[in-house]
N, C-alpha and C positions, 0 to 999 in steps of 0.2 A: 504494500500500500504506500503510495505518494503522501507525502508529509512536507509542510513547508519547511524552509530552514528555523532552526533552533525550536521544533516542536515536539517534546517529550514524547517517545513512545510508549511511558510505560509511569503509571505512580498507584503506588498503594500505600495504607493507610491502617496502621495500629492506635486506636485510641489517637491521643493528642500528637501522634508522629505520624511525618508524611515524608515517603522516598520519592523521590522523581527522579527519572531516568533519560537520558539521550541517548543517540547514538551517531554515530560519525562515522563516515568511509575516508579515508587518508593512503591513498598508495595502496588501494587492493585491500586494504586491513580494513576491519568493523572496527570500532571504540565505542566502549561504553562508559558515560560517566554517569553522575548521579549527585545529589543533594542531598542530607536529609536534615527534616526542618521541624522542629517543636513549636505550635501553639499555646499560645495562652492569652490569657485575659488577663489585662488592664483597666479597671477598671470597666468600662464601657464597650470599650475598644480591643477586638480580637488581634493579638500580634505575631507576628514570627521570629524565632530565630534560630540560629544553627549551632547553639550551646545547648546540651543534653542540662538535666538537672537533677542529679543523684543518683543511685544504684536503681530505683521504678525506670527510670528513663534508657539507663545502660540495656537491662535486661530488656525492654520494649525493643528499642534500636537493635540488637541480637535477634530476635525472631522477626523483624521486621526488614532485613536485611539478606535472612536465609529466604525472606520468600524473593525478596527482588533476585537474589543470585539465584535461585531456581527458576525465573523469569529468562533472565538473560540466557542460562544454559540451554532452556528450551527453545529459545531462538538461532544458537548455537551447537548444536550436538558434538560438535568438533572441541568443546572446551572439559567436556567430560574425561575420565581417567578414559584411556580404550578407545577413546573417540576416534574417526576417520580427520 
């Protein structure tokens, strides 16, 4: 599928963390990068940012991470052990 430039192929969402994903071709290679971003409230005002906040957030960001890399893999089958 056609995507414009710089538009995330891919975000999932544990509770207040959110991964987003890209992806880049450079010289034949795929790249993939990624964000990930904690919500919270200010007040009023819904915020972001890319600092975790204590052991709840580490362990969110761990399973929230194996699914994006189970994401990317399946777009990849060549990044698995064995892979062609």
């Amino acid at each position: 599928m056609d995507r414009p430039a710089n538009h995330p192929i891919y975000r999932a969402r544990l509770r207040h963390l959110l991964c987003t994903v890209w992806e880049t071709e450079k010289d034949g290679e795929t790249w993939h990068t990624f964000q990930l971003t904690r919500r919270y409230r200010e007040g009023n005002k819904w915020k972001h940012s890319t600092l975790l906040n204590g052991l709840a957030d580490i362990v969110l960001a761990h399973e929230l991470l194996g699914i994006v890399a189970s994401f990317i893999i399946s777009q990849r089958p060549s990044l698995c052990i064995g892979g062609e």
